[in-house]
N, C-alpha and C positions, 0 to 999 in steps of 0.2 A: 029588353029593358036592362039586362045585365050589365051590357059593354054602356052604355048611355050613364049608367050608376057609377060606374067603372070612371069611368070619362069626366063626371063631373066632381067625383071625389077627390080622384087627382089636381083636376083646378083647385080645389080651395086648400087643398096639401098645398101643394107647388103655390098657391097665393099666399096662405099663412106661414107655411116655413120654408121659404126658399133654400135654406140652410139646408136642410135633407138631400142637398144634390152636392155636398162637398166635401171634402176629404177631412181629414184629422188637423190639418194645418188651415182650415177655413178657405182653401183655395176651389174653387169650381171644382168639379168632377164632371168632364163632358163624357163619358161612355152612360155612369148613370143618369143624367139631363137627359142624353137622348133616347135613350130604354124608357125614361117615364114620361115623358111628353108621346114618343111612338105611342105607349098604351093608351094615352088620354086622347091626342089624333086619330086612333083606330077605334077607338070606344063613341067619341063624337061622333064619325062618318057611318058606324056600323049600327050606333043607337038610335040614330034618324032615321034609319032605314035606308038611306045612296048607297045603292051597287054600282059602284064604278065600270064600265063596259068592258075596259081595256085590261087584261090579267093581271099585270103587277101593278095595278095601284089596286086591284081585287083582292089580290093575296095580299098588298102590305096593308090593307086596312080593313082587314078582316077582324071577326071575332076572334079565328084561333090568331092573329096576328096579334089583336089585346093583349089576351090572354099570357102567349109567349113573352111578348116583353116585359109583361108587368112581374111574370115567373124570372124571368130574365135581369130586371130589375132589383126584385127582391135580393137575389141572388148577389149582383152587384153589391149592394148596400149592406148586406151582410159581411161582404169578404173586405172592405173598406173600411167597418166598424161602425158603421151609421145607425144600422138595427143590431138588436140579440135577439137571438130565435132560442126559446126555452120549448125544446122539444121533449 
C-alpha cells in the first residue's frame, strides 16, 4: 500500500502545484518532472499489485524504483531551491 500512497500523493502534489517541478525563474524543470512522475508511475504500477514479466519494466517500476526516485527527487528539489530541508 506504500508505493499506491506514494503514487497518489504525488498526483494531487503534481495536480495542485504544478509549480513544485520548476526552477527559480518559473521555467520547467524536466530532470525533476521526470524523477517525480517516475516515482508516481512506479508507485501506480507497484500499488496495484502488476509485475511486469519483462525485467526492465520490473526494475523501472518497482518499489525500490519509487522509492529511488522520489529520494532522487527530493534531492533534486532541494539543490534547485524548491524545498529546505531543516535537518
Amino acid at each position: 500500500l506504500l508505493p499506491l500512497g506514494i503514487g497518489l500523493i504525488l498526483l494531487v502534489l503534481m495536480t495542485i502545484l504544478p509549480s513544485l517541478a520548476t526552477d527559480a525563474h518559473g521555467k520547467a524543470d524536466h530532470p525533476a518532472a521526470l524523477l517525480i512522475f517516475w516515482a508516481m508511475s512506479a508507485g501506480f504500477v507497484r500499488g496495484v499489485g502488476f509485475v511486469p514479466l519483462h525485467w526492465l519494466p520490473r526494475l523501472l517500476l518497482s518499489g525500490y524504483a519509487c522509492a529511488l526516485s522520489l529520494a532522487l527527487a527530493l534531492v533534486r528539489l532541494y539543490v534547485i531551491g524548491r524545498i529546505d530541508l531543516y535537518l
